[in-house]
Backbone as CSV, one residue per row, in Angstrom:
resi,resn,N_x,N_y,N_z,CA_x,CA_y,CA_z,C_x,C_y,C_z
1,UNK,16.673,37.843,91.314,17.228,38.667,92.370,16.149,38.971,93.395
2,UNK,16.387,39.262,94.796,15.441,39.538,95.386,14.800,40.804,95.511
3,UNK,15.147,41.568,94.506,14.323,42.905,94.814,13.067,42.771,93.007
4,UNK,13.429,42.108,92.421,12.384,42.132,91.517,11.138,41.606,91.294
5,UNK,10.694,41.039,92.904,9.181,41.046,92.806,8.826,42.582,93.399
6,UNK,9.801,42.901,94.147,9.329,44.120,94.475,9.251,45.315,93.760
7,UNK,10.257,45.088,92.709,10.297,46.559,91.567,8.915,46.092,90.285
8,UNK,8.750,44.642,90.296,7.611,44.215,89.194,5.911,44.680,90.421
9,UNK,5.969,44.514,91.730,5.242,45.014,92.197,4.599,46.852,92.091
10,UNK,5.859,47.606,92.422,5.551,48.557,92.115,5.384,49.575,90.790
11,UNK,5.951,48.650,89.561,5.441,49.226,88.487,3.908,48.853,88.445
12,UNK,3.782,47.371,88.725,2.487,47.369,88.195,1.627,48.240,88.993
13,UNK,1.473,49.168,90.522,0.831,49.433,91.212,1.297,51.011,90.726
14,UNK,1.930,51.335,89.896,2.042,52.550,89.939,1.888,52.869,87.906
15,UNK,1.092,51.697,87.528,0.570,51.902,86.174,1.375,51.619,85.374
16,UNK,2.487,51.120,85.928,3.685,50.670,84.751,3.949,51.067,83.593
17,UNK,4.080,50.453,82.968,4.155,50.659,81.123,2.935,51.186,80.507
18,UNK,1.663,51.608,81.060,0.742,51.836,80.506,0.943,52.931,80.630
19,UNK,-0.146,53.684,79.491,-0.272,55.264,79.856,-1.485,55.473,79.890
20,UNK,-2.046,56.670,80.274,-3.473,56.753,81.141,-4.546,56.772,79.718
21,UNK,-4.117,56.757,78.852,-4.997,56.379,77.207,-5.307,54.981,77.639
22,UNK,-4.708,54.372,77.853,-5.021,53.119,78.066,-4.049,52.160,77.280
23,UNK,-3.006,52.893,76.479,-2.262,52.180,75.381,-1.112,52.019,76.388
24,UNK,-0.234,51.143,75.445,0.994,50.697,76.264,2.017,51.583,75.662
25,UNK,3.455,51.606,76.382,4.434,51.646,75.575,5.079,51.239,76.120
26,UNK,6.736,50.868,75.399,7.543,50.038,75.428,8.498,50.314,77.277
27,UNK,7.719,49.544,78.243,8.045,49.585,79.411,9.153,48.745,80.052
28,UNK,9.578,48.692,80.754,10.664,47.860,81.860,11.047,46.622,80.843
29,UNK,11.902,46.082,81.032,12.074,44.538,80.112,12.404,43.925,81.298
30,UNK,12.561,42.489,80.949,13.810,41.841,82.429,14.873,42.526,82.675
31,UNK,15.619,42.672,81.502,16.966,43.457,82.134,16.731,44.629,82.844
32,UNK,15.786,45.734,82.359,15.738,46.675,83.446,14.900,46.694,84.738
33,UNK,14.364,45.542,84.680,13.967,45.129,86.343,15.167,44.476,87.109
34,UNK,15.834,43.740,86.409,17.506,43.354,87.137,17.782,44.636,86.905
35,UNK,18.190,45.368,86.080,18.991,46.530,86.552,18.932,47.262,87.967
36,UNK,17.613,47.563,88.095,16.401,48.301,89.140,16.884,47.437,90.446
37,UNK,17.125,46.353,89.955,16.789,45.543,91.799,18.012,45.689,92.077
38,UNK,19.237,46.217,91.549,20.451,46.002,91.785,20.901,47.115,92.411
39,UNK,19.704,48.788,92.339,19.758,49.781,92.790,19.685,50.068,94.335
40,UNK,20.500,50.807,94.576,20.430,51.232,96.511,18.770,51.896,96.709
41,UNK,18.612,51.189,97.952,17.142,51.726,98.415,16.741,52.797,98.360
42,UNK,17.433,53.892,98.390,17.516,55.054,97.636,17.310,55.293,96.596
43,UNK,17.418,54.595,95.676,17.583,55.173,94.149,16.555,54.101,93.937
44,UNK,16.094,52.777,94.544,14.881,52.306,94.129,13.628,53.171,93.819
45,UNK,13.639,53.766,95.694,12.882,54.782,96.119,12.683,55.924,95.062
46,UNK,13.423,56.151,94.715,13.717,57.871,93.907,12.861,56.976,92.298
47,UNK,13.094,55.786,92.062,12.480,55.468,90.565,10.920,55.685,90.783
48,UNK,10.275,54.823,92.112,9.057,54.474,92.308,8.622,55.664,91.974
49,UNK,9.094,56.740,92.854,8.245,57.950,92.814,7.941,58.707,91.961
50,UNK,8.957,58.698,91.017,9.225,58.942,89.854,8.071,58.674,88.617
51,UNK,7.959,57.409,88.884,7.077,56.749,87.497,5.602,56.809,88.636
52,UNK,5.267,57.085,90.091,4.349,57.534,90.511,3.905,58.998,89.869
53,UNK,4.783,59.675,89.949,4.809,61.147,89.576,4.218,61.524,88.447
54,UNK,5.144,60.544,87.427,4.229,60.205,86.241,3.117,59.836,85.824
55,UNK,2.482,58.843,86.616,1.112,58.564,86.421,0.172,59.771,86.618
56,UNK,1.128,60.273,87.837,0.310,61.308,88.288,-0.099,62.562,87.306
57,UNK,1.038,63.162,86.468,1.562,64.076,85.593,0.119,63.535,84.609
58,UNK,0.589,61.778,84.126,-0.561,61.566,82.821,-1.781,61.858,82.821
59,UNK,-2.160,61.408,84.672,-3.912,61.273,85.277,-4.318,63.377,84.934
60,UNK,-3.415,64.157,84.953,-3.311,65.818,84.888,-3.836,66.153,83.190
61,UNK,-3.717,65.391,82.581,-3.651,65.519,81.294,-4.842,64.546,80.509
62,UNK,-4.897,63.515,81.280,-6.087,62.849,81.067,-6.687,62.141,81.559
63,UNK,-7.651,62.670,82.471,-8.179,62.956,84.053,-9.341,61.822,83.928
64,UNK,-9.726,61.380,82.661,-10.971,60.419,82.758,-10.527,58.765,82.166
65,UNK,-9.055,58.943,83.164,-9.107,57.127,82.890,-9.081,56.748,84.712
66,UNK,-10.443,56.396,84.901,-11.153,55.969,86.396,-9.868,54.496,86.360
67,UNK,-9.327,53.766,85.866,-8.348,52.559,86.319,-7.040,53.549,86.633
68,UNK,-6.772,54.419,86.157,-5.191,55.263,85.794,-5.502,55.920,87.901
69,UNK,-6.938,55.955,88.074,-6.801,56.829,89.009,-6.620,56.244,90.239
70,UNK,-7.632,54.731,90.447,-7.130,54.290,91.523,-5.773,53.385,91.632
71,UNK,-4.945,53.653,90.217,-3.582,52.725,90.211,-2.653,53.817,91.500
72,UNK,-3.643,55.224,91.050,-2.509,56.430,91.446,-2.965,56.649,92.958
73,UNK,-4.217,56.304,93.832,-4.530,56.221,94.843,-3.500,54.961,95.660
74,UNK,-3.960,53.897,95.064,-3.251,52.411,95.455,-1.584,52.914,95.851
75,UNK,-1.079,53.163,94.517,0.459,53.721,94.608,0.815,54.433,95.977
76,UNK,0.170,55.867,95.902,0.100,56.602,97.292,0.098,55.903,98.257
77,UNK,-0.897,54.774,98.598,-1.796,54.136,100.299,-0.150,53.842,100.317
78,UNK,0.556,52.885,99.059,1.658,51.542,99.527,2.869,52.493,99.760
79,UNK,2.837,54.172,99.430,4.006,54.673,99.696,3.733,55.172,100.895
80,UNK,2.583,55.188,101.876,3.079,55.524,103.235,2.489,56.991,102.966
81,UNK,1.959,57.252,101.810,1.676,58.883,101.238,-0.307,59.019,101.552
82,UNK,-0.507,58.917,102.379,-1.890,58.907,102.776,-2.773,60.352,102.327
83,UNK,-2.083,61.361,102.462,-2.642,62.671,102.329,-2.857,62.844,100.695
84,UNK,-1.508,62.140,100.045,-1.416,62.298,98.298,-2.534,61.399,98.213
85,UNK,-2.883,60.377,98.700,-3.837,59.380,98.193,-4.962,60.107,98.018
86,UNK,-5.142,60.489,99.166,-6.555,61.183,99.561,-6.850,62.655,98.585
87,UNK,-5.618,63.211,98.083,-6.023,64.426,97.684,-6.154,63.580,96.020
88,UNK,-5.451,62.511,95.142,-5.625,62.535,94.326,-7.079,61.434,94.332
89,UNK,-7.827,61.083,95.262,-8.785,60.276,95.642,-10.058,61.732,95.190
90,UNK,-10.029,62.736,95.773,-10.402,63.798,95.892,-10.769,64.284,94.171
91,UNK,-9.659,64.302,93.897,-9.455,64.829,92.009,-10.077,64.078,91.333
92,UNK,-9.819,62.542,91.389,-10.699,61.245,90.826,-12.451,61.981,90.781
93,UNK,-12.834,62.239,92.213,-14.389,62.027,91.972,-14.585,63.109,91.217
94,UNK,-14.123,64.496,91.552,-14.019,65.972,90.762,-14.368,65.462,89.404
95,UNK,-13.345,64.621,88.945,-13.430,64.468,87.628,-14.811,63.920,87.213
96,UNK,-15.119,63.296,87.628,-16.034,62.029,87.723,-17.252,62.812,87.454
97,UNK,-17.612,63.641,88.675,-18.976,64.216,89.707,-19.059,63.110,90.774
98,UNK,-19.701,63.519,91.779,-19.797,63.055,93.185,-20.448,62.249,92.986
99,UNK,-21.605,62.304,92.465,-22.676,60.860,92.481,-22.531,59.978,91.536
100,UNK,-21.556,59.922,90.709,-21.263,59.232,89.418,-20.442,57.895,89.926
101,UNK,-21.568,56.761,89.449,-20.645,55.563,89.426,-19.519,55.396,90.032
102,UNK,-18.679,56.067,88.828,-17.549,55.869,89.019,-16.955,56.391,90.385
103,UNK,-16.853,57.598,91.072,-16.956,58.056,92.201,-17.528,57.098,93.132
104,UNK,-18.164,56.092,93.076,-19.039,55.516,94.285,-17.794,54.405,94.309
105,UNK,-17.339,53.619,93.053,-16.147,53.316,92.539,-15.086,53.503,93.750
106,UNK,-14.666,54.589,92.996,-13.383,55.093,93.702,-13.588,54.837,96.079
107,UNK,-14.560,55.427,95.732,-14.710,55.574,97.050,-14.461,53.697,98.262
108,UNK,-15.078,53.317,97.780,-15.240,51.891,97.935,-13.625,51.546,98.152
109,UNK,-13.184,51.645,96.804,-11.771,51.040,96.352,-10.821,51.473,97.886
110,UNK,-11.022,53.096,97.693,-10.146,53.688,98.807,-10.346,53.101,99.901
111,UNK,-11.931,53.203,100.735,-12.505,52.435,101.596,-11.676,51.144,101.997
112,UNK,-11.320,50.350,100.763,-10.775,48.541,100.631,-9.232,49.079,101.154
113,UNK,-8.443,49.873,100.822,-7.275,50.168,101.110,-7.048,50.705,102.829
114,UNK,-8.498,51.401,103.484,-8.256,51.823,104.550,-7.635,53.015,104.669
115,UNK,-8.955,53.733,103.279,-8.544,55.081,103.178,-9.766,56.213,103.186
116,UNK,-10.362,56.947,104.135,-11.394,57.571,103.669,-11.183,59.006,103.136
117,UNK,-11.765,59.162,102.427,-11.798,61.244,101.486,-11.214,61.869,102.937
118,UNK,-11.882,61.870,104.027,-10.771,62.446,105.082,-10.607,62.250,106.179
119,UNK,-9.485,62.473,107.207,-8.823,61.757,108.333,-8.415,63.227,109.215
């Protein structure tokens, strides 16, 4: 169908089936990506944000998976959500510390998206 590169796009950009442990669980199958693509742009919309929300909710709970964070930056840039990017871009280094690797990390990444800490 033609909406299921786009619904397999945005799970994977919004952490999909993973959870911010790093473990999987039992995520989307084919059928519920056909299901998904068969949904009004609306209710596509309303899933993305949804399982964005979620990542977001997991990254709240377990704040030191640095991949969980720029899935949740990335997610934001592609929803047009620039300010969410930036504020959960913001939380990333918090977590981190400022001069930490990982933070230099993040920063870069955002940077690659055409996103800086602030606008």
């Amino acid at each position: 169908s033609p909406w299921r590169g786009a619904v397999e796009q945005a799970l994977a950009k919004s952490g999909g089936p993973e959870v911010a442990s790093g473990g999987t669980t039992n995520g989307p199958d084919a059928g519920d990506i056909d299901a998904a693509s068969s949904m009004s742009p609306q209710d596509r919309e309303a899933m993305i944000n949804t399982m964005v929300a979620g990542l977001d909710d997991k990254l709240r709970q377990n704040p030191r998976d640095a991949e969980g964070w720029m899935r949740l930056v990335r997610s934001y840039v592609v929803l047009g959500k620039a300010d969410q990017a930036r504020g959960a871009l913001g939380r990333a280094i918090a977590v981190f510390g400022a001069d930490s690797d990982e933070a230099k990390k993040f920063t870069a990444f955002a940077a690659s998206l055409g996103l800086t800490a602030t606008e």
